[in-house]
N, C-alpha and C positions, 0 to 999 in steps of 0.2 A: 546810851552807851557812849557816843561823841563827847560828853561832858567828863565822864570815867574816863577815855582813853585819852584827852587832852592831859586832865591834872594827872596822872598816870607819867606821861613822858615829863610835864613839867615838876613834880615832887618823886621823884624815882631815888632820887638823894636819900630822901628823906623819908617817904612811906613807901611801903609795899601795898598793890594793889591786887586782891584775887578776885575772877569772877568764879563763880560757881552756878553749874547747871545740873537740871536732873532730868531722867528722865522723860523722852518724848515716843509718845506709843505711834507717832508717822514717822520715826525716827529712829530703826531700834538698832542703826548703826552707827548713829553718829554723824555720818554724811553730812545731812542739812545742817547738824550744830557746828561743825567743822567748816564749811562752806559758810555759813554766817558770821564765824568769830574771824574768818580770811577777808569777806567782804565790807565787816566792817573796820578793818584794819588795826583789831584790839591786838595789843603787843603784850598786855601781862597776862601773866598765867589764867587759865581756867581749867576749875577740876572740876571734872564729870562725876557729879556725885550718884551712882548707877543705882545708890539700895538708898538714896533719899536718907541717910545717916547721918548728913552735917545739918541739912534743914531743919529735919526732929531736931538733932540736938540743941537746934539754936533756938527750938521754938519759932521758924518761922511757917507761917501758914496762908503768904499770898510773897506772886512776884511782881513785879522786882523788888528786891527787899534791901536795904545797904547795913553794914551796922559797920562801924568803925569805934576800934579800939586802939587804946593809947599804947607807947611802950613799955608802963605797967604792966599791960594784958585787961585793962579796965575798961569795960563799954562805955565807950562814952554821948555811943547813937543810935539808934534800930528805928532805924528809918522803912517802913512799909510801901510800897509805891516807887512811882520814878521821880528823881529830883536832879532840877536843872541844875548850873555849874555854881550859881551863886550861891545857893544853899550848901552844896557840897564846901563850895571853899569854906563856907562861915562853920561849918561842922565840924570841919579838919581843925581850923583856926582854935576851935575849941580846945581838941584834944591837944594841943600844941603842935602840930602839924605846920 
């Protein structure tokens, strides 16, 4: 997430960044997901996705997950797993980011 919230403040121009979360059954008020998006000092939005509706729809089925889309609306990544800052930049780079 340190890799996210840096290009986050520094392309803020330029992309929009969301995190999205779902569901945690030690968690069923949000508290600790709230308390960790504050500790880790994330500044862009995250939506609580509560019925796992935007996951299904994206088809994702492990986290972390990235997918980055251009200002078409075209995917132009679906990245599975966590990826450090270098990858991210060269991905954005792609989509013209």
């Amino acid at each position: 997430m340190p890799a996210f919230q840096k290009l986050a403040a520094e392309k803020q121009s330029r992309v929009v960044f969301l995190g999205i979360t779902e569901p945690q059954k030690e968690d069923p008020d949000w508290a600790l997901t709230r308390a960790a998006i504050k500790e880790l000092g994330l500044t862009f939005p995250t939506l609580i996705d509560t019925k796992s509706g935007v996951t299904r729809a994206c088809g994702i089925t492990g986290l972390p997950h990235t997918i980055i889309i251009d200002r078409a609306g075209i995917v132009r990544a679906n990245l599975e797993g966590a990826r450090g800052e270098d990858e991210l930049r060269q991905e954005l780079a792609k989509a013209g980011a």
